[in-house]
C-alpha positions in Angstrom: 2.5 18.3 15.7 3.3 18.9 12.3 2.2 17.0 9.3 4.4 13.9 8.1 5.2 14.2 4.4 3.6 12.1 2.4 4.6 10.4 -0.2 2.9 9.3 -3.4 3.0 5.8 -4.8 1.7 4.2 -7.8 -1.0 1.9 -6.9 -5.0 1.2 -7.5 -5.8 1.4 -4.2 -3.2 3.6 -2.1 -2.5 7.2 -2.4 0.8 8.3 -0.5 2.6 7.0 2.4 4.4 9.1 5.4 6.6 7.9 8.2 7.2 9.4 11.7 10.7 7.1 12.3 11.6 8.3 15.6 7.9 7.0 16.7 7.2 4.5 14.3 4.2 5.4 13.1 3.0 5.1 9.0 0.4 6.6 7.9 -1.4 4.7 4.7 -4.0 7.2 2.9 -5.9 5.0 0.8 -7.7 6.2 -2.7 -10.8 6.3 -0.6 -9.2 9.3 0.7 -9.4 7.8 4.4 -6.1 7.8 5.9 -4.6 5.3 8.7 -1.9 5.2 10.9 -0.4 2.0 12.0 1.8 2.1 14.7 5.2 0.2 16.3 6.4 -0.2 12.3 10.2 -0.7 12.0 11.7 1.5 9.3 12.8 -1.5 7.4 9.1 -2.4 7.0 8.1 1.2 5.6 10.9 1.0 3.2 9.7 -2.5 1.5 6.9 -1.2 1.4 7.9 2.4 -0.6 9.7 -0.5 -2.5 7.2 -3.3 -3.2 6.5 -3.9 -6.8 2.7 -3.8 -5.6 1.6 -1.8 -2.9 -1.8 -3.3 -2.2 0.1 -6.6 -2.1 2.3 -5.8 0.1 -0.1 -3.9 2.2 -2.3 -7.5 2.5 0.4 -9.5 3.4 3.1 -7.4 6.0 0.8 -4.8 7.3 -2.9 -5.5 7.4 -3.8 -7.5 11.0 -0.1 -7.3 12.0 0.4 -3.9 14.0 -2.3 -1.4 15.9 -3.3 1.3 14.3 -6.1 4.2 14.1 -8.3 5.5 11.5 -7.7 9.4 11.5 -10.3 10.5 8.4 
């Protein structure tokens, strides 16, 4: 499967941000340089998110402890 194109975002704590629509899957990679994927996210979520004045805020309150997901690195 090829690699979802990431996206960069301005943010202390998140790198980029990639999403797999016809799957719903996002894949977070955090400034740590670990990278998640959360799964079952409607595309309406992923683009408030591109879209949130902060993304570490938004992450906290719509994403984190609300869907599944897996570390990958």
């Amino acid at each position: 499967m090829p690699f979802l194109r990431r996206i960069p975002v301005q943010s202390s704590s998140i790198r980029s941000l990639a999403y797999e629509a016809g799957r719903q899957w996002m894949e977070i990679e955090f400034s740590s340089g670990h990278i998640y994927r959360y799964y079952e996210v409607p595309a309406e979520v992923f683009s408030e998110f591109l879209q949130a004045p902060s993304c570490g805020t938004y992450f906290h309150q719509h994403i984190r402890d609300v869907y599944p997901y897996d570390q990958l690195s």
